[in-house]
TORDO-587949 format. One record per residue (C-alpha): residue number from 0; chain; x, y, z. Coordinates in nm, 2 decimals. Layout:
N
<seti NUM, 'A', <X, Y, Z>>
...
***
This chain:
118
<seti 0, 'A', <8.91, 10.40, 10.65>>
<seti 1, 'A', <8.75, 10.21, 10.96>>
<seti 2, 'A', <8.41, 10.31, 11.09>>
<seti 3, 'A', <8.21, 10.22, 11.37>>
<seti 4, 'A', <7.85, 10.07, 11.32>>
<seti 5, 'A', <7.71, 10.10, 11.68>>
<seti 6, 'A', <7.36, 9.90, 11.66>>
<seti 7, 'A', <7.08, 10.03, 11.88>>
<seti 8, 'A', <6.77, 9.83, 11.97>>
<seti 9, 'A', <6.52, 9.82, 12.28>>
<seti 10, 'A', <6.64, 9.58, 12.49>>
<seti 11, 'A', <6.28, 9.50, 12.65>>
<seti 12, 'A', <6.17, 9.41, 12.29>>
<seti 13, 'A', <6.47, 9.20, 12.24>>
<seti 14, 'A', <6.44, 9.01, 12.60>>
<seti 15, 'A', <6.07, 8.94, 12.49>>
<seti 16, 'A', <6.15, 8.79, 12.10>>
<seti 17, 'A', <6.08, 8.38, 12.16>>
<seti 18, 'A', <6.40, 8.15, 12.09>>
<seti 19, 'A', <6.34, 8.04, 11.76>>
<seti 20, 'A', <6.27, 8.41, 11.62>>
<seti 21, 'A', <6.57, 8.49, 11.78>>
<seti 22, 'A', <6.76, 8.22, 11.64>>
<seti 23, 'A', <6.64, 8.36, 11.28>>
<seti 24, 'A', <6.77, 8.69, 11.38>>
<seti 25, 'A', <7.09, 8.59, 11.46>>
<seti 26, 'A', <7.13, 8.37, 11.15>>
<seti 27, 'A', <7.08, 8.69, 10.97>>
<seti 28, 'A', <7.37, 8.83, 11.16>>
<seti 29, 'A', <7.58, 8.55, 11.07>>
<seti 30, 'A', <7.55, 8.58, 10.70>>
<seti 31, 'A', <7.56, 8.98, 10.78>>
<seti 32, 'A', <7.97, 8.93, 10.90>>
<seti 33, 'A', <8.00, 8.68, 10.65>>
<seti 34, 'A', <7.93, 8.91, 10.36>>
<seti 35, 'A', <8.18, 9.19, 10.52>>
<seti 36, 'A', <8.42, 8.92, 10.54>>
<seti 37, 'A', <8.35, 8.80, 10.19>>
<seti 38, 'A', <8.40, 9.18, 10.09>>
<seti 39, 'A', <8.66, 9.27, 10.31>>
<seti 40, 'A', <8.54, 9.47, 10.50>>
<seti 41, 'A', <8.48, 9.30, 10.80>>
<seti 42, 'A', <8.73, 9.42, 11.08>>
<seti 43, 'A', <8.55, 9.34, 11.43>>
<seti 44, 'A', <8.21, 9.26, 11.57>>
<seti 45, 'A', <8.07, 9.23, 11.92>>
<seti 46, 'A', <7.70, 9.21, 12.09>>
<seti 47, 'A', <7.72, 9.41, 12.43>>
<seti 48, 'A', <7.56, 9.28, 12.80>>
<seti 49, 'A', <7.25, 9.45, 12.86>>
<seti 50, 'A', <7.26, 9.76, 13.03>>
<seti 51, 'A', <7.11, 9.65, 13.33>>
<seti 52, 'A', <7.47, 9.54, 13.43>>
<seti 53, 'A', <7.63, 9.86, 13.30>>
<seti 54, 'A', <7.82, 10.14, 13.51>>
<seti 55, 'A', <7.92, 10.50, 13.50>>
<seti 56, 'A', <8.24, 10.62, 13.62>>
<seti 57, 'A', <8.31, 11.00, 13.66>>
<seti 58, 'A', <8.56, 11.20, 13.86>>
<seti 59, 'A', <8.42, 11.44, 14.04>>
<seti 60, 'A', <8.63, 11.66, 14.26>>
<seti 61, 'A', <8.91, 11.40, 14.25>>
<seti 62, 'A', <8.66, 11.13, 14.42>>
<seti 63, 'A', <8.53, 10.86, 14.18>>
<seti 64, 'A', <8.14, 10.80, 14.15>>
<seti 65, 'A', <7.99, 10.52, 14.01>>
<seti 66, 'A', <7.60, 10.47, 13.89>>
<seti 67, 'A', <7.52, 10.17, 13.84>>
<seti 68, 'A', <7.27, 10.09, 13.56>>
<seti 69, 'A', <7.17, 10.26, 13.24>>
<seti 70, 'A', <7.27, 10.62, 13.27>>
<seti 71, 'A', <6.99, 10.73, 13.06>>
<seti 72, 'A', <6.66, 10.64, 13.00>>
<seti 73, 'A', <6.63, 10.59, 12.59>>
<seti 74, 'A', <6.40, 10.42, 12.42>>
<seti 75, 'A', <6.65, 10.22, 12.22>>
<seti 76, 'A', <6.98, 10.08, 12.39>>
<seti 77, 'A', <7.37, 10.02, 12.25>>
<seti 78, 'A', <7.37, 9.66, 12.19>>
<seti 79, 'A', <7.67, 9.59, 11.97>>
<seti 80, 'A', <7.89, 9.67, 11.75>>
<seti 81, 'A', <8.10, 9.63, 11.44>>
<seti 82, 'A', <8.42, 9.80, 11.29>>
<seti 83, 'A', <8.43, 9.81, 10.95>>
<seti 84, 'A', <8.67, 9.88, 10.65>>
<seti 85, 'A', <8.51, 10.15, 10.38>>
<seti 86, 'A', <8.64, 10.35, 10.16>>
<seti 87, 'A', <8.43, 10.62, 10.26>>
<seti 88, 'A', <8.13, 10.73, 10.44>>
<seti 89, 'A', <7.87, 10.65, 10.17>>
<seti 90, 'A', <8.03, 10.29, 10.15>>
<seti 91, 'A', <7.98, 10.27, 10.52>>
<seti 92, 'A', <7.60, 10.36, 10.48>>
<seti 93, 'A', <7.55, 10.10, 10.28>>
<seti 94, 'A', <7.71, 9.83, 10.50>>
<seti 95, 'A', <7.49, 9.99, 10.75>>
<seti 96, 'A', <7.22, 9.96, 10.53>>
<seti 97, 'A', <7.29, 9.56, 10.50>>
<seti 98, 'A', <7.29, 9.45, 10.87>>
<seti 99, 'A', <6.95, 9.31, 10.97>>
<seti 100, 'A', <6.95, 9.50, 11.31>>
<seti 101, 'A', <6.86, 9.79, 11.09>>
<seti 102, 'A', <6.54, 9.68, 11.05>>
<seti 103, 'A', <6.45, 9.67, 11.46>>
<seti 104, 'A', <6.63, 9.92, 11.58>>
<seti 105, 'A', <6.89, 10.22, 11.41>>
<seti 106, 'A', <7.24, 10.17, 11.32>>
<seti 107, 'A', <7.48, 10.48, 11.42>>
<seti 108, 'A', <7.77, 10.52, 11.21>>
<seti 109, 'A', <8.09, 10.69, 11.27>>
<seti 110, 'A', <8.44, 10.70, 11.16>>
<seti 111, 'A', <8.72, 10.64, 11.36>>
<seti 112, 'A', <8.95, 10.88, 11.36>>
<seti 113, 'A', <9.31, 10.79, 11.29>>
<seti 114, 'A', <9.60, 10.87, 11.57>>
<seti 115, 'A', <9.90, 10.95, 11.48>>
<seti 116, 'A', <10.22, 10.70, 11.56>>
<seti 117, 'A', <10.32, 10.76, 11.87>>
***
């Protein structure tokens, strides 16, 4: 089964960690996709752009509107992702568990639900 690890953070925080913390930190994502690889488990990963450059499209009446900019004002912010292979939702918890952006910020899990063939 594939899940989705969607990894939340404050973006603020994030902006103001100095380069060589951050360096750290993303070393320890490294070795995080490494291990999933190693186990594998690892399917897809991907850090988002802030979402100061994000949009919202809705249909509204047949006319399209657009906001510009987080939609919502939340303390913490989507800033990546990573599909995983588990064999079940416990499994996943404890990949979740692993990744290092758990401990700065929370780490939403989710299966991904299977389509039929088409």
């Amino acid at each position: 089964m594939r899940y989705l690890l969607m990894l939340y953070a404050d973006e603020k925080a994030g902006l103001a960690i100095p380069p060589d913390a951050m360096a750290g930190f993303m070393s320890q994502m490294y070795a995080y996709r490494e291990a999933l690889a190693k186990a594998g488990a690892f399917i897809e990963t991907a850090p988002l752009m802030p979402t100061t450059e994000a949009c919202v499209v809705k249909v509204v009446d047949g006319g399209i509107s657009v906001q510009d900019g987080p939609y919502a004002e939340t303390r913490e912010q989507l800033g990546g992702y990573y599909i995983i292979e588990a064999p079940d939702m416990d499994a996943a918890r404890k990949w979740a568990a692993r990744c290092p952006a758990a401990t700065w910020g929370s780490i939403e899990v989710r299966q991904i639900r299977e389509l039929p063939p088409r």
